[in-house]
N, C-alpha and C positions, 0 to 999 in steps of 0.2 A: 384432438388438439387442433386448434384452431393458429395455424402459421401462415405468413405468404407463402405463396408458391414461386418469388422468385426474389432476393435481397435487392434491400429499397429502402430509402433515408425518408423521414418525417422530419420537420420544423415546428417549431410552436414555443408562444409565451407562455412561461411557467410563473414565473412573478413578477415584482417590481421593486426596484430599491427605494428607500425614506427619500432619492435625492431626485426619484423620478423615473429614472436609467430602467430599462428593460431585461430581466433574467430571461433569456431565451434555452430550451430541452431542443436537442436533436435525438431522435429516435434511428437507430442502427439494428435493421431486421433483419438476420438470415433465413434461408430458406427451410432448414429444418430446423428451427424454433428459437433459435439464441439471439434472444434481444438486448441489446445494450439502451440506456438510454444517459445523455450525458447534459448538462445543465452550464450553462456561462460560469456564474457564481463557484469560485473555486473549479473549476474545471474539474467540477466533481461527476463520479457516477453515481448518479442517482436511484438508478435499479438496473438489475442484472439478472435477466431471467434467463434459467436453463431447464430445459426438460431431464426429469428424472429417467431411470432406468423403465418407467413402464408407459412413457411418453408425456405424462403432467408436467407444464410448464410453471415454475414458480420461483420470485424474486429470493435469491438468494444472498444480498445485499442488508446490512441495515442502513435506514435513513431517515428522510419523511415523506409522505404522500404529497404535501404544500409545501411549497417556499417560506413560508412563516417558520417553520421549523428549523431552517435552516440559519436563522436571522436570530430566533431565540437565544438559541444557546450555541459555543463552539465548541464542537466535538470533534471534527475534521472526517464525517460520516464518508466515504468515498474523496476528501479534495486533493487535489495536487496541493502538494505542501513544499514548501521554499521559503526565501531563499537556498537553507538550509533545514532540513530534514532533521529530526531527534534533536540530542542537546549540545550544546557548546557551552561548556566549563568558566563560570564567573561572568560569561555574556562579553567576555574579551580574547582578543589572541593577537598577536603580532603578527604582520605582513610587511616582507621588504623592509624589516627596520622601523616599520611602524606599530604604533597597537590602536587597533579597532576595537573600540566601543561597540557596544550592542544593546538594542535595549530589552531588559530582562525582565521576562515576564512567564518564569519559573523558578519562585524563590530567587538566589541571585544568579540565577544560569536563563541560558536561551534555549525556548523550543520551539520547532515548528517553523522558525522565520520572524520570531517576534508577538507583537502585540497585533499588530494586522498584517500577518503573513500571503501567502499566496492562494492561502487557504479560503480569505476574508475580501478579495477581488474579486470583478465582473470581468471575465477575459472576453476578448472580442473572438467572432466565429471570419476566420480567416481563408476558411477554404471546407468544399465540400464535393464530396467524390461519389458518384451513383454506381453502377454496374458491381460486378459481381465479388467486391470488395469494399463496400462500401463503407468511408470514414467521414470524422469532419475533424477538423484543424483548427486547436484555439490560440490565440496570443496573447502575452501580455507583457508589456516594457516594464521594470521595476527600478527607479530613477536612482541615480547616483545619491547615496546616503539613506536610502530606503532603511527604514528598521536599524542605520547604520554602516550597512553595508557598502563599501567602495563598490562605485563603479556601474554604469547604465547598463543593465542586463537585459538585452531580448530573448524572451521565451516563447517556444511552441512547442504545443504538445497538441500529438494525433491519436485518437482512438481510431482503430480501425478492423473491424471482420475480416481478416485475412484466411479464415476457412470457416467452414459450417459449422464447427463446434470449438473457434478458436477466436480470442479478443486481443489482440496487440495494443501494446502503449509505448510508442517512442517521444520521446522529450528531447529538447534541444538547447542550446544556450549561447550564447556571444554575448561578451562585456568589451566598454572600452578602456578598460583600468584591470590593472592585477586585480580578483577577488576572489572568493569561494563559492563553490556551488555543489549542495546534493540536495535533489529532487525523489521527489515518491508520490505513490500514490497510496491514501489510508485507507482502505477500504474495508469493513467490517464484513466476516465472510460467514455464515452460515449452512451449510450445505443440504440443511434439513430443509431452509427454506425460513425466508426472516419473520416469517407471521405464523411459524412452526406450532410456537413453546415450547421446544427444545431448544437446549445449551448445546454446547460444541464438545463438552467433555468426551462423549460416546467418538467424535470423530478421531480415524485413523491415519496419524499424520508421521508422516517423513520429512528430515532432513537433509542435505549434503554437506553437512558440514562436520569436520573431526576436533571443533576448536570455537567457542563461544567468551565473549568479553564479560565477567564477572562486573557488578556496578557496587558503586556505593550506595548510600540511603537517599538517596539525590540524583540517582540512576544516573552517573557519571560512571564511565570506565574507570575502573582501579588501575594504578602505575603499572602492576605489572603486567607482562605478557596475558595472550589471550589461552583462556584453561582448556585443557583436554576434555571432549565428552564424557570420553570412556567411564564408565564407574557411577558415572552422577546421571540424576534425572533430567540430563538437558540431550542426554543421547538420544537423538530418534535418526539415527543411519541404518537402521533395518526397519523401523515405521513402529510406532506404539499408540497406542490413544493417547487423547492429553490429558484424560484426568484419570490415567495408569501411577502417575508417580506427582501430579500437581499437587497433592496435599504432603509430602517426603519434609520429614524434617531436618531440611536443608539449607543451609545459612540466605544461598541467592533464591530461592520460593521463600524464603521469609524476608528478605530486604524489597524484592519485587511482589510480593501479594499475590505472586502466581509467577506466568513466564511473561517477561518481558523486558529481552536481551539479542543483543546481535547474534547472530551466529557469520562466524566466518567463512566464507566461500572459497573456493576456487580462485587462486588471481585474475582479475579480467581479463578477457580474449579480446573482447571488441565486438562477439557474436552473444547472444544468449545461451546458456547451455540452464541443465537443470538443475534447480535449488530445491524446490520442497514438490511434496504431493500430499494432497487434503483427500481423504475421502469421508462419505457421509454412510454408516452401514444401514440407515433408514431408507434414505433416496438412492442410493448405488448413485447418485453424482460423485466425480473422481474432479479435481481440478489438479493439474500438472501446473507449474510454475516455473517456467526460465527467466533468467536473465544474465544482463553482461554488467548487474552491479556487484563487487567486492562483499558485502554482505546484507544478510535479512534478519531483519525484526522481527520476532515474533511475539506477540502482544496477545494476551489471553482474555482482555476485556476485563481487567481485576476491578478498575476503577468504574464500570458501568454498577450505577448504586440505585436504578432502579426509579432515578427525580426527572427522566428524563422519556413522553411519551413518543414511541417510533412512530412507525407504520401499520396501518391499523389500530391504531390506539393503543398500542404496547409497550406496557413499561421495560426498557433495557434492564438487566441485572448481569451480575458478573457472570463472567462464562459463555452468555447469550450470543456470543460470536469467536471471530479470533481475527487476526491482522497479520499480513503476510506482505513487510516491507520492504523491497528491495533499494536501497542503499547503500553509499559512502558509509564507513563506521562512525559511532557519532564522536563529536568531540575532536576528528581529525586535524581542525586549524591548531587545535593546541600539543600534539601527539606525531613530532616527528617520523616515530615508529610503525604509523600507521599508513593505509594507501591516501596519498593525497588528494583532497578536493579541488585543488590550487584551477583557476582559469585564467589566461592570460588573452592581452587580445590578440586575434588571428587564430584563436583555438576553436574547438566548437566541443561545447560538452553534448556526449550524448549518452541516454539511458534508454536501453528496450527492454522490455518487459513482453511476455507472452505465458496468455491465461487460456490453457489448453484443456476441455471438458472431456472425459469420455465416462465411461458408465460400469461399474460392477456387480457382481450379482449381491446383493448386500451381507449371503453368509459367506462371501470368499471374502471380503474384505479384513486384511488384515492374514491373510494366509501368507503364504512364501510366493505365489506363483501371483496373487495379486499385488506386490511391492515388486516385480521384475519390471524397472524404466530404465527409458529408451533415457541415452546425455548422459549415464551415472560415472562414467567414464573420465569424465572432470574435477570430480572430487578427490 
């Protein structure tokens, strides 16, 4: 396996926008092998390479090889996605006595942040850090009335190598007007490896959650309360594969086309504790997943139909991955009951996330003594 021998940031042009502007990759190496690499454009990661359990390193990320791919079509393959994250109900909600417009571009609801979300911007590279933690810093201002939304928001989001087999992502926020803010990162995960041919089904995934928001056919949260795992194929608190119960003749795998529903966390701390664990029983890659957001997505890749060539020339198709979204529940400006997005000025929104590698033997995966993590203590 060919790694540095000591972590160290790269720079480089990746492409160009229609307007001229420059798409610049920072590359993030550690020392035994975990390569990040993160692009301008959507403050996306681009690829994500981890060494399996017998030392082969390989992108476990979907995306594209060029920036053309990325300009095609939007998918939101790794971006940071804002202003707001998942959907907002009718693309309206009221603040302060007011009702905000949004413009909808989900049927009549809002996803992702709009029509040209945060997903669809060139962020600027605001700061870069070498030694033995090496990150880089992007920004981007998103103007008063953006997609709708009240209020001048400054955004920064840092990727950063906070240990050998560990990738950190904190985001940040200040507005100067009331508005709302949930941030994420989409990132299409494979554990086999994205240029595999293998789907995700075979992967052995856990949750921390005892409680998941059922949707409508519009993947809007339904009025009531959020449903108990227990019983249904949404429980994974002791760890299941996902395509153990994904085909279940069950009302939300048939209204979602698979899984793709919040699950409810832990009340925020303010710290990250842990939410999910992915493991791959082909690579023995294990990815652990913290954070200090209130809930996760999990998105099963239903709607990958296969029109769409990745990396390597590879057609996506359902299953081909999975998404593991740490955020605000969706729909919150409208859903008093729910934890709030609300930002005011003099606040500072902040989301950290931590994507923690280690490695299993690929027949224990999925035993009693391979689901024993560290943070469960929080659920």
């Amino acid at each position: 396996m060919n790694t540095p021998s000591a972590p160290r940031v790269a720079r480089s042009r990746f492409g160009v926008l229609p307007d001229g502007s420059e798409v610049e990759r920072v590359v993030l190496q550690a020392a035994d092998g975990l390569e990040a690499r993160i692009i301008t454009y959507g403050a996306s990661l681009q690829a994500l390479l981890v060494p399996d359990v017998s030392g082969r390193r390989d992108d476990i990320v979907l995306g594209h090889d060029a920036f053309e791919g990325y300009l095609a079509r939007r998918q939101f393959f790794g971006a940071t996605v804002g202003r707001y994250a998942n959907r907002i109900a009718g693309a309206r909600f009221v603040l302060d006595g007011t009702e905000v417009q949004l413009a909808a571009n989900n049927g009549p609801n809002a996803l992702h942040g709009g029509l040209e979300g945060f997903d669809r911007r060139n962020w600027r590279i605001v700061g870069i850090e070498e030694g033995d933690c090496p990150a880089v810093t992007l920004a981007y201002t998103s103007a008063d009335g953006e997609e709708g939304y009240p209020g001048a928001l400054d955004v920064e989001v840092t990727w950063r190598l906070t240990g050998p087999m560990e990738l950190s992502l904190d985001m940040t926020a200040r507005t100067d007007r009331p508005t709302v803010v949930n941030l994420t990162n989409h990132s299409f995960f494979n554990l086999s490896g994205a240029c595999s041919g293998r789907n995700i089904l075979d992967h052995h995934l856990t949750v921390a959650a005892d409680h998941f928001l059922a949707i409508d056919a519009e993947a809007i949260p339904l009025p009531e309360p959020p449903c108990a795992v227990e019983g249904t194929p949404f429980d994974f608190r002791a760890g299941i594969e996902i395509g153990a119960r994904i085909r279940n003749d069950h009302p939300q795998l048939r209204v979602g086309r698979g899984y793709d529903h919040n699950f409810c966390l832990a009340p925020p701390s303010g710290e990250p504790r842990f939410a999910a664990r992915l493991a791959a029983p082909t690579s023995g890659r294990v990815l652990e997943l913290l954070t200090n957001q209130p809930g996760l997505q999990v998105y099963s890749g239903n709607f990958l139909d296969g029109s769409t060539a990745g990396k390597g020339g590879r057609l996506y198709r359902q299953s081909d991955a999975i998404c593991l979204e740490p955020h605000v529940w969706p729909n919150t400006p409208n859903r008093p009951d729910f934890p709030t997005a609300r930002l005011s000025p003099g606040e500072i929104y902040r989301h950290s996330t931590l994507y923690r590698f280690t490695h299993a033997i690929p027949g224990a995966i999925g035993t009693q003594s391979a689901v024993e993590l560290p943070g469960e203590s929080g659920r």
